[in-house]
C-alpha positions in Angstrom: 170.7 39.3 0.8 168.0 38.0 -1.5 165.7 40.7 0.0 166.9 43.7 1.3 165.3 47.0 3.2 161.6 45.5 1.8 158.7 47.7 3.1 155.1 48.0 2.1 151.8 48.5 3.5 148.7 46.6 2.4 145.1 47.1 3.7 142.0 45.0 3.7 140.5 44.6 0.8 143.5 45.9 -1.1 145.8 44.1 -4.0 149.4 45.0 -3.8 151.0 44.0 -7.4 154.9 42.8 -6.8 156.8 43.3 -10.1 160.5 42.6 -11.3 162.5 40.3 -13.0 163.4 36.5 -12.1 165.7 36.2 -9.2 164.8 39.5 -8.0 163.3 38.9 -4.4 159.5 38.5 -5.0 159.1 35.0 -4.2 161.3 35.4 -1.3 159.5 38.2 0.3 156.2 36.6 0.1 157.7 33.2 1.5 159.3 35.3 4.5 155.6 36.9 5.6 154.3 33.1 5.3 157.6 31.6 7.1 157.9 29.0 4.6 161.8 30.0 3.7 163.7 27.3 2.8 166.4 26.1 5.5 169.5 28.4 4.0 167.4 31.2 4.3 166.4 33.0 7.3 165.2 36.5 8.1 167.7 38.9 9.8 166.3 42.3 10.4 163.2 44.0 10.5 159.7 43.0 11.0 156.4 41.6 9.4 153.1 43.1 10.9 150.0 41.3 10.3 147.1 41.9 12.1 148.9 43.4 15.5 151.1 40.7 15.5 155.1 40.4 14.0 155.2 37.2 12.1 158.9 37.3 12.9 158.5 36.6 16.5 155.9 33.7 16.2 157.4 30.3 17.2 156.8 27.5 14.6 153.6 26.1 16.2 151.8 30.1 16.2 152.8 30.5 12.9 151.0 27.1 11.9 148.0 28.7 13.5 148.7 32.0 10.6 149.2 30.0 7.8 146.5 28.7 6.0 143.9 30.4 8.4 144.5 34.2 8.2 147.4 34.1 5.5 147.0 31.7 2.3 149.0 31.4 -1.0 148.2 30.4 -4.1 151.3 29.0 -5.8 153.1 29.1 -9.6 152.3 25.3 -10.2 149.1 23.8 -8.8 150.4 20.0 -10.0 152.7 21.2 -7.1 150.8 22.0 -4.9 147.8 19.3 -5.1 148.5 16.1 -4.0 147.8 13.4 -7.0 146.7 10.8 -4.2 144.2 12.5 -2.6 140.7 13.9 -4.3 140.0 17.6 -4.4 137.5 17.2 -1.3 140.1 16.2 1.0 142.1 18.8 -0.4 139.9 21.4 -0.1 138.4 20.3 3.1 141.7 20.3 5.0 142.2 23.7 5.8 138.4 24.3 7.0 138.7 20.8 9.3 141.6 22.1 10.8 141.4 26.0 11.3 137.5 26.7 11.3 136.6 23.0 13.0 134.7 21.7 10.8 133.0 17.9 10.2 130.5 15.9 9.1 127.6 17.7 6.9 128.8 20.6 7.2 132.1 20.4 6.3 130.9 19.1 2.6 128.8 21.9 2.1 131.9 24.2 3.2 133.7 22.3 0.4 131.3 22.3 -1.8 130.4 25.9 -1.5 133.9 26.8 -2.4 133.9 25.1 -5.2 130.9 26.6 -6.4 132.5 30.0 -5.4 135.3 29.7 -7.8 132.7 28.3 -10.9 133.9 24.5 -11.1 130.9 23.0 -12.5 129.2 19.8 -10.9 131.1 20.6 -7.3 129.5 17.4 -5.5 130.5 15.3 -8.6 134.4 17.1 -9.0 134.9 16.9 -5.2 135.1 12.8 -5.4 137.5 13.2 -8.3 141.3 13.8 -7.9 144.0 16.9 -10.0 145.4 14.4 -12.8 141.3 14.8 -13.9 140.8 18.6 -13.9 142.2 21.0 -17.3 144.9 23.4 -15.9 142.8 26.1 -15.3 140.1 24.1 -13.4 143.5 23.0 -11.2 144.4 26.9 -10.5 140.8 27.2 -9.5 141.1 24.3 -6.9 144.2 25.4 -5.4 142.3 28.7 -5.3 139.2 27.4 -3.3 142.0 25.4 -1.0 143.7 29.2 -0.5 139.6 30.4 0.5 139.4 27.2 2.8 140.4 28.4 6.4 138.9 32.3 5.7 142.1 33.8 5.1 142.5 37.8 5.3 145.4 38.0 3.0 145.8 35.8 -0.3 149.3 35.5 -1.6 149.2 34.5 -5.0 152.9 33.8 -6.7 152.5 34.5 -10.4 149.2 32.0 -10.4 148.1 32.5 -14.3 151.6 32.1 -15.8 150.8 28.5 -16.9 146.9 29.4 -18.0 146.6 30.1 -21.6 145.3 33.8 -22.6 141.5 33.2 -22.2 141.6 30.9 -19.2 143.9 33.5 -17.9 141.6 36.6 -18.2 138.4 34.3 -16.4 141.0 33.4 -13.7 141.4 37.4 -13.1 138.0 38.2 -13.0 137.4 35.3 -10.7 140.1 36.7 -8.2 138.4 40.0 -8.6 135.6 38.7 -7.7 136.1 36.7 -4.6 138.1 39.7 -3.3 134.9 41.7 -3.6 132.6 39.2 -1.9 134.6 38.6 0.5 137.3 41.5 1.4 140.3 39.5 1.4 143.7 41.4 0.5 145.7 40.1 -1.7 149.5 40.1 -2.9 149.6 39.8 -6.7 153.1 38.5 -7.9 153.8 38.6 -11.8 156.0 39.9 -14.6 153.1 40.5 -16.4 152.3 44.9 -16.4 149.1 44.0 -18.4 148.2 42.0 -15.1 149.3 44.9 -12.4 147.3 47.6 -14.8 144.1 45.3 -14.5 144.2 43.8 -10.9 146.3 46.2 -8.4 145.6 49.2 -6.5 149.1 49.7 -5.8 152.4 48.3 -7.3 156.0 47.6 -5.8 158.7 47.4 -8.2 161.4 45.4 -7.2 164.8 45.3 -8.6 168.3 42.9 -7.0 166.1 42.5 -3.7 165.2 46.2 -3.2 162.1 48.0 -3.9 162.9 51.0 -6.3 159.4 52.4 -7.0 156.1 51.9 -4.6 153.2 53.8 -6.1 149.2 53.8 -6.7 149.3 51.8 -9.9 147.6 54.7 -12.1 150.5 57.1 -11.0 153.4 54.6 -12.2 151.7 54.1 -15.8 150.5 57.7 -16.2 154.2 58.6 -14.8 157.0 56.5 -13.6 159.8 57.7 -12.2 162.7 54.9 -12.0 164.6 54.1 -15.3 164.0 50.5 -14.5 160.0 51.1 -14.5 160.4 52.7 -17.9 162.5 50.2 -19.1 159.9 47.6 -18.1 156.5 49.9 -19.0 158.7 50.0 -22.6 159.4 46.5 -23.2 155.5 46.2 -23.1 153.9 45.5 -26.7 151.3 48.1 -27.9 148.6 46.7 -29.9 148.8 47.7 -33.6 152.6 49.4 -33.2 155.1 48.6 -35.6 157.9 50.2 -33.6 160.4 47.5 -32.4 160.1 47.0 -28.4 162.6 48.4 -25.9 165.1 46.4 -24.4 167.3 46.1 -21.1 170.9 45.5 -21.7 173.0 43.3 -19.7 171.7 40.5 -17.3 170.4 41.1 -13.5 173.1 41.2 -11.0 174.4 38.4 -9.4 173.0 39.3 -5.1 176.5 37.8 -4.2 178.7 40.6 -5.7 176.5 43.7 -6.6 177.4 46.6 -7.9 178.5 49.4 -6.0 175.7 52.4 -5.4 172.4 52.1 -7.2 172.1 48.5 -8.6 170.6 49.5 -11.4 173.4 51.8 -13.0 175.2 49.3 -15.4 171.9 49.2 -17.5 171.1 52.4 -16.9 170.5 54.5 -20.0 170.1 57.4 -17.6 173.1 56.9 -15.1 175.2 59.6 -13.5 178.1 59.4 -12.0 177.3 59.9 -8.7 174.6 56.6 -9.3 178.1 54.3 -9.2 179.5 56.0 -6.2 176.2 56.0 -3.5 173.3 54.1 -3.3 170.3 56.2 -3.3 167.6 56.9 -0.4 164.0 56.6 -1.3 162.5 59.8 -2.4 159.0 60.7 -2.0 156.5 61.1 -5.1 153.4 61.9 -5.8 150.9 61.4 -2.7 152.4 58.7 -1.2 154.5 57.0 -3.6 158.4 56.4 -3.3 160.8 55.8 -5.6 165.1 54.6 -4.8 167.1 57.2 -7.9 168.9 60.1 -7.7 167.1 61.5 -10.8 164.4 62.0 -8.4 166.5 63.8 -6.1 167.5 66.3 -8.4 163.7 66.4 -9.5 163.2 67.8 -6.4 166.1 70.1 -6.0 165.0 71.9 -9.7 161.0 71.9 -8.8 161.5 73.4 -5.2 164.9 74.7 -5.5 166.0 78.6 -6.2 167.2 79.6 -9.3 169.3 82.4 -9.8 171.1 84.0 -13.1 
């Protein structure tokens, strides 16, 4: 199971960071709420509620309807996801000509409009130009305005700034902040990147061999994480101006095909018990409404609302 036992909650208006290693489930849960799994893959259990609706139960045609309209995503690569033969007005103006209905006048100024919204300069000049023209950034920022094209309530964005450079990075950020104020779009924020989570995310999910291990408000997991796997990764983190070497995980990620038996994590775990190789933990509530999958948390609770005698 690539993902397993996934659940989360996301508002309007809202950014949910999803944060783990590579090959831990994060593009694969956002691929499942879009239905664009690839044909090995296939959901078997549970649901996906968007807007009253379970994606899960929508036929191929209904989901169509979803995608691109009310749910967008905003990919890794944009040279992937532009086409090099068509310009960036057809590419933009897709999405608006075939889920808002669109033509004519008014379709340009839709186009035109977004490309204002996300700051490409000279829009009714760029629009007649096609990707192989535009810097990297100024790519991310088209595939962005195509993502904004049918009105979408929920943005996916799968680790969008990992081929920007530093600068371009941070005005990508502020961008993305930006539209999701003028506009009240949610948005699922996929990285590796903590510095990212601390700066865009209201809540964070932190996802380790397809499970979620800790779900908090993002100020409660840096001012107080509870998994060893979040303090492994909040320590790996460089500090500006510290000379102290930067933690480490040992080992590798587990392979999903043969994991290890009770809590995934255990075989890197500085802090493991033995009862973490023997049962899998249950989530445990912390904080106000945070969670977090460790047994250390469990015996949190037993010592903080326990009795003691001597």
């Amino acid at each position: 199971k690539a993902v397993d036992g996934v659940s989360f909650t996301l508002n309007d208006g809202e950014t949910l960071g999803l944060v783990g290693e590579s090959g831990c489930g994060k593009t694969t849960t956002c691929l499942s709420i879009v239905g664009l799994l690839p044909p090995a893959g296939r959901i078997v259990g549970g649901s996906i509620e968007f807007e009253q609706q379970d994606l899960t139960r929508l036929n191929p045609r209904a989901m169509r309807r979803v995608r691109g309209r009310r749910i967008a995503m905003i990919l890794q690569d944009p040279m992937a996801s532009l086409n090099p033969l068509f310009t960036i007005y057809r590419q933009v103006a897709e999405p608006a000509f075939f889920h808002q209905r669109l033509r004519g006048r008014a379709l340009k100024e839709r186009v035109k409009s977004l490309l204002g919204a996300v700051r490409i300069p000279s829009p009714e000049a760029r629009m007649r130009e096609y990707p192989h023209q535009m810097s990297g950034g100024m790519r991310q920022r088209i595939v962005g305005a195509v993502a904004l094209s049918g009105g979408p309530k929920l943005i996916i964005a799968d680790e969008p700034t990992t081929n920007l450079d530093v600068t371009i990075q941070a005005q990508y950020l502020n961008l993305l902040k930006d539209l999701q104020r003028d506009t009240g779009v949610a948005l699922i924020f996929v990285t590796h990147d903590l510095g990212i989570v601390a700066k865009m995310c209201d809540k964070v999910a932190v996802m380790y061999a397809g499970k979620i291990v800790e779900y908090r408000a993002v100020r409660e997991l840096f001012s107080d994480p509870k998994h060893p796997y979040t303090k492994a990764l909040l320590g790996s983190v460089p500090k500006l101006g510290s000379k102290e070497p930067l933690d480490t995980i040992p080992g590798q990620p587990p392979n999903l095909a043969s994991l290890p038996t009770g809590c995934h994590f255990h075989p890197r775990c500085p802090m493991a018990m033995p009862r973490c190789s023997e049962e899998e933990p249950r989530d445990f509530r912390v904080g106000k409404d945070g969670l977090a999958r460790c047994w250390l948390v469990d015996h949190e609770v037993e010592v903080t609302h326990g009795q003691a005698s001597s």
